[in-house]
C-alpha positions in Angstrom: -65.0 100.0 -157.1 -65.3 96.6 -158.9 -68.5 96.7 -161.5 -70.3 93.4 -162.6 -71.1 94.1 -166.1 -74.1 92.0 -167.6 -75.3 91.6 -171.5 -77.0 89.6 -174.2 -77.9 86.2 -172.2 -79.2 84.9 -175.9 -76.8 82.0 -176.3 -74.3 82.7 -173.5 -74.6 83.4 -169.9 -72.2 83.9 -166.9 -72.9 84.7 -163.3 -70.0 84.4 -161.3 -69.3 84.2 -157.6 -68.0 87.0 -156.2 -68.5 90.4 -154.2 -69.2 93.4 -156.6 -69.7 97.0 -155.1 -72.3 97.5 -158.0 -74.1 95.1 -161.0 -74.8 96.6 -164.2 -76.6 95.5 -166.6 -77.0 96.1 -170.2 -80.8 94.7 -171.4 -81.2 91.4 -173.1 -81.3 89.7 -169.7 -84.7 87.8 -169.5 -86.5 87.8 -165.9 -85.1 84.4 -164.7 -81.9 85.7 -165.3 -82.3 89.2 -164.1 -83.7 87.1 -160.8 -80.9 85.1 -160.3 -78.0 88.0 -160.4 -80.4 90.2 -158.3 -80.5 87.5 -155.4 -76.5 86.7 -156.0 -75.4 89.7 -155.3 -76.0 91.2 -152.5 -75.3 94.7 -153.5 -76.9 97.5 -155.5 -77.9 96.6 -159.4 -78.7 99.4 -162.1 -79.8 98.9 -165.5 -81.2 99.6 -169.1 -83.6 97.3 -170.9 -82.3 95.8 -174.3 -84.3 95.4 -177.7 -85.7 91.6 -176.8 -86.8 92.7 -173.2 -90.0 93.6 -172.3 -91.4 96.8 -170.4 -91.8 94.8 -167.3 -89.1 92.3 -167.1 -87.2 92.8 -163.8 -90.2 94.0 -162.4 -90.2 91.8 -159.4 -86.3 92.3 -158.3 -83.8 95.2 -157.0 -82.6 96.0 -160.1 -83.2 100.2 -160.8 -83.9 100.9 -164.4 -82.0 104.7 -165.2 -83.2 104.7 -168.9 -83.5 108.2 -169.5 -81.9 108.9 -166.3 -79.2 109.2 -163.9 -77.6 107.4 -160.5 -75.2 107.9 -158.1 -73.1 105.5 -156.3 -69.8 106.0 -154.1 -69.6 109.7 -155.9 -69.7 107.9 -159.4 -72.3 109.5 -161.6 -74.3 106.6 -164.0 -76.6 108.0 -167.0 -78.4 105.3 -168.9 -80.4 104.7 -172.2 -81.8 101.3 -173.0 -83.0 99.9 -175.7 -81.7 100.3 -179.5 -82.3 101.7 -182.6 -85.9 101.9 -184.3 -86.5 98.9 -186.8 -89.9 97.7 -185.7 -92.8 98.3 -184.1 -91.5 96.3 -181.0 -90.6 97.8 -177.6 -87.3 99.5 -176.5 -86.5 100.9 -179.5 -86.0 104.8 -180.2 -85.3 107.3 -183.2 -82.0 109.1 -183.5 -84.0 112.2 -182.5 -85.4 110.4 -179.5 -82.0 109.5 -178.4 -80.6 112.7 -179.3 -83.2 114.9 -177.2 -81.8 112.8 -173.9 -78.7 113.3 -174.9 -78.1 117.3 -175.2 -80.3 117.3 -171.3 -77.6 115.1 -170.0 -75.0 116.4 -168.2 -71.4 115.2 -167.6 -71.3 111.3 -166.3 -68.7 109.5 -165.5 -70.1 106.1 -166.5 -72.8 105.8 -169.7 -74.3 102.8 -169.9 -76.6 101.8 -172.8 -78.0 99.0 -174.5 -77.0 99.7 -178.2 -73.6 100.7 -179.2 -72.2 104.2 -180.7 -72.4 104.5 -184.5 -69.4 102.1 -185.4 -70.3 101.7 -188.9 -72.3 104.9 -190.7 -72.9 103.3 -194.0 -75.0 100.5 -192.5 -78.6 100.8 -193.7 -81.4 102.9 -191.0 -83.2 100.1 -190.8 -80.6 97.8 -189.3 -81.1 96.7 -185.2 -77.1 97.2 -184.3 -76.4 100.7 -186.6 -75.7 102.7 -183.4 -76.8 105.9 -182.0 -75.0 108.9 -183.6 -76.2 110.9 -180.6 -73.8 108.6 -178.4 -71.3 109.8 -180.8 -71.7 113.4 -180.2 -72.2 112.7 -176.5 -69.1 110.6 -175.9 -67.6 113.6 -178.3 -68.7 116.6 -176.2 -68.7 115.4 -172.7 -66.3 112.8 -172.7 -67.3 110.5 -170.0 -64.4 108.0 -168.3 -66.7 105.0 -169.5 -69.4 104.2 -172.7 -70.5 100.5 -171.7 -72.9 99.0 -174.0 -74.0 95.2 -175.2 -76.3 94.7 -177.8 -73.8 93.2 -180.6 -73.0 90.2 -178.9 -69.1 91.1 -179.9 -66.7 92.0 -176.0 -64.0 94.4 -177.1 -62.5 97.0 -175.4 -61.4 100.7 -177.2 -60.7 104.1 -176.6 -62.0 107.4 -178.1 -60.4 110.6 -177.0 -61.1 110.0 -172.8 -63.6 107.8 -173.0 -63.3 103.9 -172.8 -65.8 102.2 -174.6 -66.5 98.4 -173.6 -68.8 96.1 -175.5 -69.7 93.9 -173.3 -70.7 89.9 -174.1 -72.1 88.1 -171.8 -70.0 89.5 -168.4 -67.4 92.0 -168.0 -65.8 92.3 -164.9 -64.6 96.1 -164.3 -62.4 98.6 -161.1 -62.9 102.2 -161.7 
């Protein structure tokens, strides 16, 4: 199955050509973009709102928002949570226990995506935007999905943690499962 992986259009942007069994996208995708890779490809599109979106942004297109849910596609199991890490009063963002609550529900998924990234760095300060979720941590930990895809630090890199291959994706990310 070949993914279309989509983040962080602040600065950057790519849309390629191409046939994709499924477009992902990772928040931080403004409405004229969302619009344009929802009528480019002509197949389904799932995603997670970022810090910088707001609650209504792909409204108008095809795209199925699984925050705080799951999807199913060609017997490929998606769970999603958007947005990041609380540090003001703006939209999208959550508190560790907010995250963490969605988390322990969550069953197995072969696929995560989110918005913010895993808690890289644990000495960074609770009020910073891109310190991670330590319940994506415990959840990549304990039920060891094939894939953790996530944007939100505008930094692509690719690693591996026990089963699970994390991918930070900036601005596209072209992926077969």
């Amino acid at each position: 199955m070949l993914l279309y992986i989509f983040s962080d259009f602040q600065g950057e942007k790519t849309i390629p050509d191409g046939n994709p069994d499924l477009v992902i996208l990772l928040g931080d995708i403004y409405y004229r973009d969302a619009l344009e890779i929802d009528k480019k490809y002509n197949c389904p599109k799932i995603g997670v709102y970022g810090n910088h979106d707001t609650i209504i942004e792909w409204k108008e297109t095809n795209i199925q928002l699984i925050h705080e849910a799951t999807f199913e596609f060609k017997g490929i199991t998606f769970g999603g949570f958007g947005g990041c890490p609380r540090y003001s009063r703006k939209p999208n963002q959550y508190d560790e226990e907010q995250c963490f609550n969605f988390i322990q529900k969550l069953d197995y998924v072969d696929v995560f995506i989110a918005h913010s990234n895993p808690a890289y760095n644990l000495t960074l300060a609770e009020w910073d935007a891109h310190r991670g979720f330590k319940a994506f941590n415990y959840y990549i930990s304990e039920k060891k999905p094939k894939y953790f895809l996530h944007g939100h630090l505008h930094k692509p890199f690719m690693k591996q943690e026990q089963e699970t291959t994390i991918c930070s994706v900036y601005p596209f990310l072209k992926l077969v499962l």
